[in-house]
C-alpha positions in Angstrom: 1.6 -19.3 12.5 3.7 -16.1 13.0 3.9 -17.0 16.8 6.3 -20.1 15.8 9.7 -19.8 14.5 11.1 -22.3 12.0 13.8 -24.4 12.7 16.5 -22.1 11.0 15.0 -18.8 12.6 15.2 -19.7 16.6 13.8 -17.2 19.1 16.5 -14.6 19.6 16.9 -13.1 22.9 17.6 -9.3 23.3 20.5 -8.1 25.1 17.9 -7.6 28.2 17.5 -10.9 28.2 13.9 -11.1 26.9 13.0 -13.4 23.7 11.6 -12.4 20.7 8.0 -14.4 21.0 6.0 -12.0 19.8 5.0 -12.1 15.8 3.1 -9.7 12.6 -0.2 -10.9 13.8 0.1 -10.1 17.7 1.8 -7.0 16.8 -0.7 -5.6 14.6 -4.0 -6.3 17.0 -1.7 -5.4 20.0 -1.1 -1.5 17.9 -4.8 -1.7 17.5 -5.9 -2.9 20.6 -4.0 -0.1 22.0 -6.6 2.4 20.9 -9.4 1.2 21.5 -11.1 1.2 24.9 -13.7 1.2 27.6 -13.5 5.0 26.8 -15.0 4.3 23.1 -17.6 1.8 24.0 -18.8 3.2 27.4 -17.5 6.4 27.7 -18.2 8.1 24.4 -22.4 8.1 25.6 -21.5 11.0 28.6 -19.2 12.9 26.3 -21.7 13.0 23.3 -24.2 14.3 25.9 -21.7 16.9 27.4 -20.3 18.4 23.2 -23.0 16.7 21.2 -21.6 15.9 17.2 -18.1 18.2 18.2 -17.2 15.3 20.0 -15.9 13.4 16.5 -13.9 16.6 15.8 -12.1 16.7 19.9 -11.5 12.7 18.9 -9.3 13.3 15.5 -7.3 16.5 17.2 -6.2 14.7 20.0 -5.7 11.5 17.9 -3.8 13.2 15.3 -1.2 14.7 18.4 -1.3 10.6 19.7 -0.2 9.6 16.6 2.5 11.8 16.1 3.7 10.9 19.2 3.5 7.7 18.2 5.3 8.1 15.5 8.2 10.0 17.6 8.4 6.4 19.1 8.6 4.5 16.3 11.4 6.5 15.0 13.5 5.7 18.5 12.4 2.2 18.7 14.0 1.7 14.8 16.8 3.2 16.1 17.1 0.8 18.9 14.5 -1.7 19.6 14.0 -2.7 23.6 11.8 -3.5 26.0 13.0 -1.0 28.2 11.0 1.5 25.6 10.9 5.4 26.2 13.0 4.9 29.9 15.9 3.5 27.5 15.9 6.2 25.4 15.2 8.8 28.2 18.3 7.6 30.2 20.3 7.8 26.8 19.5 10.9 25.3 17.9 12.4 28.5 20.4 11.2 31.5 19.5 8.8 34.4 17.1 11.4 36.5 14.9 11.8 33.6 14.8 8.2 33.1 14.0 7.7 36.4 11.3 10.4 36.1 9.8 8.7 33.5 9.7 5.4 34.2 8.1 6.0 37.7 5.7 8.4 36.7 4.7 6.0 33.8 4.7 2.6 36.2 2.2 5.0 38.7 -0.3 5.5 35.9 -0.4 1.9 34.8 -1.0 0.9 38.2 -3.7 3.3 39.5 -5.4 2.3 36.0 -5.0 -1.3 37.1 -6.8 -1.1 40.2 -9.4 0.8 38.5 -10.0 -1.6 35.7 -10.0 -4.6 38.3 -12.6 -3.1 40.1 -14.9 -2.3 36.8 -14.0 -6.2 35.0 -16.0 -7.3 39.3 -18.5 -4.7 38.4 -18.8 -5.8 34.8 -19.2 -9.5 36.1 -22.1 -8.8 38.3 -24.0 -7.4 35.6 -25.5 -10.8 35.1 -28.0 -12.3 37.6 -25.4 -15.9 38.0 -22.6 -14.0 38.9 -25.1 -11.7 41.6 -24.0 -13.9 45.1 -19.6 -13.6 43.7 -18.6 -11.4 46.6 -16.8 -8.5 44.7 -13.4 -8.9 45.6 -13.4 -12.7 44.7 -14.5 -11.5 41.0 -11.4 -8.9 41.0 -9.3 -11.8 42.3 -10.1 -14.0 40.0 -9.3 -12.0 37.0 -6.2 -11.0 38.4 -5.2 -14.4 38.8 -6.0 -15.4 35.5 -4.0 -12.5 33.8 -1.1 -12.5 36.1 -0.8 -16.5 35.2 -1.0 -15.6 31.4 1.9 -13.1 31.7 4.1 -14.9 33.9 4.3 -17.9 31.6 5.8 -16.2 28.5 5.0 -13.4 26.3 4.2 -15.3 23.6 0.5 -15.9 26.2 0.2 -12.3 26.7 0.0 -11.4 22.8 -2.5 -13.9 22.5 -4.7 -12.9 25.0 -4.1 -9.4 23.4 -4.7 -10.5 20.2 -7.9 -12.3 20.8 -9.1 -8.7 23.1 -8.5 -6.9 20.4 -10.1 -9.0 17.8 -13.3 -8.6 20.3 -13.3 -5.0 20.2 -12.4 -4.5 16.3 -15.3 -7.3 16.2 -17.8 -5.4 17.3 -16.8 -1.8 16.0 -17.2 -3.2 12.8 -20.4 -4.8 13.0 -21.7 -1.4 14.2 -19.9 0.0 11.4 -21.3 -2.0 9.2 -25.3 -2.3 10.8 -24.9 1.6 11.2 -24.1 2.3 7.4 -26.5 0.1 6.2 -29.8 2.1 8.3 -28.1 5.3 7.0 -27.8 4.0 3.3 -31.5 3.3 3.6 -33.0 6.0 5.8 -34.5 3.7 8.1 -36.5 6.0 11.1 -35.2 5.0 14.4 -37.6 5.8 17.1 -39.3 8.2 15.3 -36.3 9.9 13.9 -35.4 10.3 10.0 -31.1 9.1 9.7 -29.5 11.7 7.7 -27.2 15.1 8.4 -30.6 16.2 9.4 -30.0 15.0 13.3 -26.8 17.6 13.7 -28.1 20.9 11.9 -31.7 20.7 13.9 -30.2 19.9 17.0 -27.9 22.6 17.6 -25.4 22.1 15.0 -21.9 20.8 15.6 -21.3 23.0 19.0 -24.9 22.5 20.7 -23.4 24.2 23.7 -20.6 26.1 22.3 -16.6 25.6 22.0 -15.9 26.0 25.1 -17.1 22.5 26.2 -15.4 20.7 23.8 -11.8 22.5 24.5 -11.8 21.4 27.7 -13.6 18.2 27.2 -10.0 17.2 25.4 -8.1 16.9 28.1 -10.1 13.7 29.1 -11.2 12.6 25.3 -6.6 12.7 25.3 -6.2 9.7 28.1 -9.5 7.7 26.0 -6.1 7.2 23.7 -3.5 6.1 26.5 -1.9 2.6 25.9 -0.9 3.3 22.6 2.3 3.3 23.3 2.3 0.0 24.1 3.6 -1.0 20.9 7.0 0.2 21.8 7.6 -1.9 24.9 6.3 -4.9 22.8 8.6 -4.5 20.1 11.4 -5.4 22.2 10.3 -8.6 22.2 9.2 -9.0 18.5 10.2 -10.8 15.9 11.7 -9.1 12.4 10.3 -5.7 14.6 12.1 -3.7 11.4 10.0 -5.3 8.9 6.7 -4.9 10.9 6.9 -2.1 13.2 6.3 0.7 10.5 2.9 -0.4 8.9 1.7 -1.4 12.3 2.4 2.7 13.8 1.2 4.1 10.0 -2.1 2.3 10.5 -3.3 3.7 13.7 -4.0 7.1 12.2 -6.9 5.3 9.7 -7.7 3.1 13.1 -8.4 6.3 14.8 -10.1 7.7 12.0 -12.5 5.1 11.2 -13.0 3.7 14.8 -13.3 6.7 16.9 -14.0 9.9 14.6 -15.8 8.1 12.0 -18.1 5.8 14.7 -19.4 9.1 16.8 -19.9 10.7 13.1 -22.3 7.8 12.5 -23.6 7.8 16.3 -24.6 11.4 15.9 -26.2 10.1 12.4 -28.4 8.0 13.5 -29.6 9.6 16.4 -30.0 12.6 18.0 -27.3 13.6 20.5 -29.5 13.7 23.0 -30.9 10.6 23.0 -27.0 9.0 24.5 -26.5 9.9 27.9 -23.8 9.1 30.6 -23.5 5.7 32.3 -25.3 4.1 29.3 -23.2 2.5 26.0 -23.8 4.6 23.1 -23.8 1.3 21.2 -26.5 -0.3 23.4 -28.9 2.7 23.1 -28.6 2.5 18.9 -29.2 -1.2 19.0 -32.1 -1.3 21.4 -33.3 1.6 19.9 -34.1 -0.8 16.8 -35.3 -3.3 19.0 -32.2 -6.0 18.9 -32.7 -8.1 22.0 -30.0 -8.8 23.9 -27.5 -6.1 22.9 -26.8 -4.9 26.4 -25.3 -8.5 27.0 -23.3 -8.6 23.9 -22.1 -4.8 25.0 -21.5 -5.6 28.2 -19.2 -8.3 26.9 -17.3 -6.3 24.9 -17.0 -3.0 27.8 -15.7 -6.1 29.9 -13.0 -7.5 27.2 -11.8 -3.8 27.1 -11.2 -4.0 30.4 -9.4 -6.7 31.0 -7.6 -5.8 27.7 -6.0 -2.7 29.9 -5.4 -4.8 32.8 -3.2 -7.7 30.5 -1.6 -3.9 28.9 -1.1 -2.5 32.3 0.3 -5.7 34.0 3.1 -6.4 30.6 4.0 -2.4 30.5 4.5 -2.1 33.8 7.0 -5.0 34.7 9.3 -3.9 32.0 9.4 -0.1 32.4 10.2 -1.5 36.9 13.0 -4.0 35.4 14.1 -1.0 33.3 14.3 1.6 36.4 16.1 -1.5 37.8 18.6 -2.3 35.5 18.9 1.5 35.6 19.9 1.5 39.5 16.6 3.8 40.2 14.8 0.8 41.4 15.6 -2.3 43.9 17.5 -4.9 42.5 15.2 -7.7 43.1 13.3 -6.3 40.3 15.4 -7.3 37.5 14.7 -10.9 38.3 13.2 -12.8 35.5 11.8 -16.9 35.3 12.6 -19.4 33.1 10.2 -18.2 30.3 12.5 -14.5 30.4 9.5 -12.6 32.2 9.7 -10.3 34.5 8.6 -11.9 37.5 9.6 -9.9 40.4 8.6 -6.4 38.2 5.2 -7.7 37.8 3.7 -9.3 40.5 5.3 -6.5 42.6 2.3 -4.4 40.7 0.0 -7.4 41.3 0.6 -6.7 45.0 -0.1 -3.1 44.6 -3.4 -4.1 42.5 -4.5 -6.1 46.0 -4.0 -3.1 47.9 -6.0 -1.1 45.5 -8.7 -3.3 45.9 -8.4 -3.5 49.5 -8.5 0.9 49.5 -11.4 0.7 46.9 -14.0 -0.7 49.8 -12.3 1.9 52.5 -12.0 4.8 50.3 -15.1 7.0 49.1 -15.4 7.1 45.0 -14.4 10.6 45.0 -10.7 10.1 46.0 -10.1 7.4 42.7 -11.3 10.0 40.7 -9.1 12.5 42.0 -6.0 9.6 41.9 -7.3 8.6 38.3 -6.8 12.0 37.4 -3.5 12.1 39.1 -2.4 9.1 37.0 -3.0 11.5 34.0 -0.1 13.6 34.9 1.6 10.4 34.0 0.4 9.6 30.7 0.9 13.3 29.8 4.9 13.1 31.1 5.5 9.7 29.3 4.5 11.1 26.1 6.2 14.1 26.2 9.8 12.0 27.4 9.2 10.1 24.5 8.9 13.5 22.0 12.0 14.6 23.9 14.1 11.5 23.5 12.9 11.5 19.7 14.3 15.8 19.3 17.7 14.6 20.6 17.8 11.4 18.6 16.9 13.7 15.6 19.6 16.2 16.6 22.2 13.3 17.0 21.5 11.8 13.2 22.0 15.5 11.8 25.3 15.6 13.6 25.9 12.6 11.6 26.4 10.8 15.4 23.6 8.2 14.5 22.8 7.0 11.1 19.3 7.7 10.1 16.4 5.2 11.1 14.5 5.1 7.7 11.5 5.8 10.0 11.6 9.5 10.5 8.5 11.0 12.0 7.1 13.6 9.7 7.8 17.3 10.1 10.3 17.0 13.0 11.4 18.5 14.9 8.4 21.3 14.3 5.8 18.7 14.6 7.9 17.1 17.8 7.5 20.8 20.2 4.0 21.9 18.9 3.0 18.1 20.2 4.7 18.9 23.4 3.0 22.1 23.5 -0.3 20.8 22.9 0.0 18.1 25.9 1.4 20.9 28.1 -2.3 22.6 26.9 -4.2 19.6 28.0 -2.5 20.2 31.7 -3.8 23.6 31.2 -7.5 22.6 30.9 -7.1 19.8 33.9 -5.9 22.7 36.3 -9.3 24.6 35.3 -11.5 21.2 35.9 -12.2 22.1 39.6 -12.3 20.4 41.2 -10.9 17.0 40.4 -8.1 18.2 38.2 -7.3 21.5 39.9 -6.7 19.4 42.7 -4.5 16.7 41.1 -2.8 19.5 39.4 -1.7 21.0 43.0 -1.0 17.7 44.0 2.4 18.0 41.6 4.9 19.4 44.6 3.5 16.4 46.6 4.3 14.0 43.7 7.6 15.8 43.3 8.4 15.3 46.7 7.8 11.3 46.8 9.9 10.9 43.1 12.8 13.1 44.9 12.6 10.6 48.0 12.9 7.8 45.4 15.6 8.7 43.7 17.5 10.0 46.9 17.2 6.3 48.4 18.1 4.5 45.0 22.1 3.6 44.5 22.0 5.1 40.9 24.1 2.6 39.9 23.2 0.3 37.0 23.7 -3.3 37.3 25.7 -5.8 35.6 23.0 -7.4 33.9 23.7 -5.6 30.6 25.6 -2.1 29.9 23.9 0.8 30.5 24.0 2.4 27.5 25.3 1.1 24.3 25.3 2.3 20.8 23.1 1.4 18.2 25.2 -0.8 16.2 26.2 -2.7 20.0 22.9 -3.4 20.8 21.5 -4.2 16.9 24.6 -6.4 16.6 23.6 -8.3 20.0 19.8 -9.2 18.9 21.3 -10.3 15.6 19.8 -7.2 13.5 22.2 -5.4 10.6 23.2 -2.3 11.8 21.4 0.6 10.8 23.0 2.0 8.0 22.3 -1.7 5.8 18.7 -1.8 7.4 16.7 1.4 6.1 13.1 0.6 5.8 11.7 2.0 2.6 10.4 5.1 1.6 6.3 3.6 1.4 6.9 3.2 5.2 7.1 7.1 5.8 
């Protein structure tokens, strides 16, 4: 198995001390895990009801703009593999303040999504009747436990808990998929409705209720994709990560296509848009819809996989971007403590002690002011990605200087491609500040969060510790995990 090493390949360990545990097979599911989420399988039944079939056509625009952010990151992580991910190359290309920047904005929208999705894996949980009389909180605890344990013993246990979450997920797209192709192939009525183009042109067409809705539906159908970046931090800690890194970032654009544009394509195929509504799995209403008994069970599953899926993500991202700010000097040095299995200890169950307190705020707190904090954490997701596009325009104007050798992984059309991404993610703040009045208000909450990330990086020394050099070049660092330097190591031309 590609989680071993033979005898003459030992696990290296990166100059950040972590080891390289992770294989081909984790790293694939872990790039496609990534993108899929409770947003697809629960989500996607309010936002057909809210845009109706333009919903499939919001998924591949704002997918097309992930990926090419993606792809931004793969060019910087071929450059220089770390865990540190996008704050690395932010304090290199983008100096310590933006690093810091980054790193906290990113470790704040990892956490508030945590206690979010510990809350909903409880709610999940008491869906069945046995699980009823389980107090809330001891459900949340209990899957806290359980995923803190399997991330604090090595991160060889985290991509296999990934691996197998995502296998669920894929699992059951594809038998959908699969099911929903074979009624439409045949032109089997479901409840009293005849499959077929049909179901979009008699119901409104492809804008039931105009283009406004489904403009400013993308600056939520945007976050449905956050977490693919993942694959970054995770390369750090991969094995052969030049060999396999490419083919796993190229194959999220046809995992977007076929699992998000081409599943509501068939969802609005198959039924009328109407017939999905909010709080209510899309999936669930086609399969009960053709009278398959027990598919709110076997959904419910699934919605509850994705979940803790996000909360495994959440807990592995955000104890190495808090070691990072640490080894930076924009965090307290306690942070950079690993164990014995070279996992950030201290980083993450400082988070798990955040997650207690969300929990705690969740029963004080009405449900109004998550929303307006989940919406908050968006500002995160929108600054990470475009620090990482950034980092990847200076890295791209330091190989044309002839400064860095070229990665072999270029992302296509830079750096044209690199600002209208920026651009476009600067739009999706547009739309939030014209949500009122969730977004408008997390949107004027930005001085306030300016204010607190000011405080922060007033009261940190600045200073990076002596646990490894601050920044190093790209043959240093490649030469200290035991990869060629990049000028021998070009990946090849079917990887662009």
């Amino acid at each position: 198995m590609d989680t071993k090493t033979s005898s003459s390949h030992p696990l290296q360990q990166t100059s950040e001390g972590y080891k390289q545990a992770l294989g081909k097979r984790q790293i694939q599911m872990i790039s496609i895990g990534g993108a899929i989420g409770t947003g697809l399988f629960l989500g996607a039944g309010s936002r057909l009801q809210a845009v109706g079939p333009s919903l499939a056509i919001v998924y591949l625009v704002c997918g097309i703009f992930s990926f090419l952010m993606l792809r931004a990151l793969g060019e910087l992580v071929m450059y220089r593999p770390t865990s540190g991910s996008f704050v690395s190359y932010a304090l290199e290309f983008l100096g310590p303040r933006a690093s810091y920047v980054a790193g906290a904005l990113s470790f704040f929208s990892w956490a508030m999504t945590g206690i979010v999705d510990i809350t909903a894996i409880a709610l999940y949980m008491h869906f069945w009747g046995v699980f009823a009389a389980v107090p809330q909180w001891v459900m949340a605890l209990m899957a806290l436990m359980v995923i803190t344990s399997m991330n604090l013993i090595g991160v060889k246990w985290f991509g296999e808990m990934e691996f197998w979450f995502s296998l669920i997920k894929v699992a059951a797209l594809l038998i959908f998929l699969v099911v929903g192709s074979t009624v439409l192939g045949l032109r089997v009525s479901i409840d009293g409705h005849t499959t077929g183009l049909q179901l979009i042109t008699e119901h409104g067409g492809l804008f039931p209720h105009g283009a406004l809705p489904a403009l400013a539906l993308m600056q939520g159908v945007v976050f449905a994709y956050f977490g693919i970046e993942m694959i970054g931090t995770a390369a750090g800690e991969c094995q052969n990560v030049r060999e396999i890194l490419p083919s796993a970032i190229n194959n999220v654009i046809w995992r977007i296509i076929i699992f998000y544009v081409g599943t509501v394509t068939l969802l609005v195929l198959l039924l009328p848009w109407s017939s999905y509504q909010a709080g209510i799995s899309p999936f669930v209403t086609f399969f009960s819809k053709l009278g398959v008994p027990g598919v709110d069970s076997l959904m419910n599953i699934v919605v509850l996989t994705a979940a803790l899926s996000s909360l495994n993500s959440g807990l592995y991202s955000t104890g190495r971007v808090l070691r990072a700010l640490a080894l930076n000097g924009s965090a307290p040095r306690y942070l950079t403590r690993m164990n014995k299995q070279s996992v950030p200890a201290a980083a993450i169950l400082t988070t798990v002690a955040i997650y207690l307190v969300g929990v705690g705020l969740n029963y004080l707190l009405p449900s109004q002011i998550f929303e307006i904090v989940l919406n908050m954490a968006s500002l995160g997701i929108i600054s990470t990605w475009c620090f990482i596009l950034l980092c990847q325009i200076k890295l791209r104007q330091a190989i044309k200087a002839g400064r860095i050798a070229p990665t072999g992984f270029a992302m296509p059309g830079a750096p044209f491609t690199s600002w209208l991404s920026i651009v476009f993610f600067l739009c999706i703040l547009l739309l939030m500040a014209l949500d009122y009045p969730t977004g408008t208000m997390s949107i004027a909450a930005i001085p306030l969060l300016a204010v607190v990330l000011l405080i922060g990086w007033k009261t940190s020394n600045q200073k990076p510790h002596d646990i490894v050099p601050q920044t190093l070049s790209s043959v240093e660092l490649t030469d200290d995990a035991d990869f060629p330097c990049a000028e021998n190591n070009q990946v090849s031309k079917e990887h662009i």
